[in-house]
C-alpha positions in Angstrom: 139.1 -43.4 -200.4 142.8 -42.5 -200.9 145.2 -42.6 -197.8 145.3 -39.0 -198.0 141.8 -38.3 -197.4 142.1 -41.2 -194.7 144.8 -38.8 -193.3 142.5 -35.6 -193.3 139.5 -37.3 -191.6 141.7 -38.7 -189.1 143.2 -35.2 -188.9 139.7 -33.3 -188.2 138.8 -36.2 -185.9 141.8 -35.9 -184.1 141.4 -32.0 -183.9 137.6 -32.4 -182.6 138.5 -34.6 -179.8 141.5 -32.9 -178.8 144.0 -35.8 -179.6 147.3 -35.5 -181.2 147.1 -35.5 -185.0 147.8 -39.3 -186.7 151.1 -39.4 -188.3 151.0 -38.5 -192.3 151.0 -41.7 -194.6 154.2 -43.3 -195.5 156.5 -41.4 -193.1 157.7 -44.5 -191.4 158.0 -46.3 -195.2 161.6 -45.9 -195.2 162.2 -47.5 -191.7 160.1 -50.5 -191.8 162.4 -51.3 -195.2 165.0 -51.3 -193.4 163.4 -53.4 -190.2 162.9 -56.0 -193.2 166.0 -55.8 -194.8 167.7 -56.6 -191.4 165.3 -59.0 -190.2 166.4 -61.0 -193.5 170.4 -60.7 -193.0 169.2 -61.9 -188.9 167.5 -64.7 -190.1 170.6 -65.4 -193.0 172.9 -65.6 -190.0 170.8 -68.6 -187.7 170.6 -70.1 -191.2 174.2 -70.3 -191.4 174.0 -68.3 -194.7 175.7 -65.0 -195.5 174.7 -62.2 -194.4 175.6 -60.0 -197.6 174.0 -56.4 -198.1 171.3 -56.8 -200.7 172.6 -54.0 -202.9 176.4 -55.0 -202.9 175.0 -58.6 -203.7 172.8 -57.0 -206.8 175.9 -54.6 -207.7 178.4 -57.6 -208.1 175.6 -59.1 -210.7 175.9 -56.4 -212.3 179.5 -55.8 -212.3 179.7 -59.4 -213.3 177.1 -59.3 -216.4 179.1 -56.0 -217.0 182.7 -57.7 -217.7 181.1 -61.1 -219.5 180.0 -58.8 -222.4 183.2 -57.0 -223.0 
């Protein structure tokens, strides 16, 4: 069974029993990313490590490998 069809049971069971309907799959995707991603730059900073953003971090690789071929 697919998460949408999880979703539309849940729906019509939601509807029969007069509770509000379950949120729609992967609508909090986005923010429990981000929980993660800050979670790791908290933990970076007890560490003593930087706390760098991951996608500066991966753009400076880049930018780096970028320069070493020309």
């Amino acid at each position: 069974m697919t998460a949408i069809e999880q979703y539309l049971i849940d729906t019509y069971r939601s509807a029969q029993h007069e509770d509000p309907p379950p949120p729609p799959p992967g609508r909090d995707d986005v923010a429990v990313l981000r929980a993660a991603r800050s979670y790791g730059q908290f933990q970076a900073v007890l560490e003593g490590r930087p706390a760098n953003h991951p996608w500066r971090a991966a753009l400076r690789r880049l930018l780096a490998r970028h320069r070493t071929c020309q």
